[in-house]
C-alpha positions, -999 to 999 in steps of 0.1 A, spaced: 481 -218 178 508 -243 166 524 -219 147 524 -189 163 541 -218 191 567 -225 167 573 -189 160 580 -177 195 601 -208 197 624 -202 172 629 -169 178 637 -181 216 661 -203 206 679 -179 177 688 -149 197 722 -141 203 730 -166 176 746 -157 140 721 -156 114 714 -165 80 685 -148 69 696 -111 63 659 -97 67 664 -107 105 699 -99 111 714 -71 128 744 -52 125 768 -78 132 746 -107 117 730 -121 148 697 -126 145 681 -94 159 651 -96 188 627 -74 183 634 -68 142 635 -108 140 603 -105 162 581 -86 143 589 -98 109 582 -134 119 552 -124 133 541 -100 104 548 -132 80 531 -157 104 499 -133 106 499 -123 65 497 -159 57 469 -164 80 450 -134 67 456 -147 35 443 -183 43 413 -167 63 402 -148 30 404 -172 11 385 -200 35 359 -178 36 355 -174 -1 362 -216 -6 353 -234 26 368 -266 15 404 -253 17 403 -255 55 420 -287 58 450 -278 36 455 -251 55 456 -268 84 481 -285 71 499 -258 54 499 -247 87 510 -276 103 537 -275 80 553 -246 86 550 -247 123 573 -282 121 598 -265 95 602 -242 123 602 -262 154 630 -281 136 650 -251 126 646 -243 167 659 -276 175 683 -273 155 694 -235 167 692 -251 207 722 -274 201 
């Protein structure tokens, strides 16, 4: 939930803006709403696939990726701090 907080957050506070990532840009290299959007969220939801596979193969990696996630979700709510000034 944290994360998928952060996301919509960032992405918020980036459009409009110039951006550095070109994956997210659009033609004239501000960030672009709903290609930004949906490769966020496309990355945000492969790394949880990815951590729910392997959680259910290894039980005991639940708590470092909780923290993986909780990691990520303050990169980004930084990086959307950091867009808002």
């Amino acid at each position: 939930m944290v994360l998928a907080a952060a996301n919509i957050f960032d992405a918020h506070s980036s459009i409009g803006r110039m951006e550095a990532n070109p994956l997210l840009q659009n033609s004239q290299g501000q960030f672009s709403g709903a290609r930004g959007v949906a490769f966020k969220s496309v990355a945000a939801g492969g790394m949880l696939a990815v951590q729910a596979i392997f959680a259910r193969r290894n039980p005991e990696i639940y708590k470092t990726g909780t923290a993986v996630n909780f990691v990520a979700a303050g990169t980004l709510g930084v990086t959307a701090v950091w867009n808002s000034r």
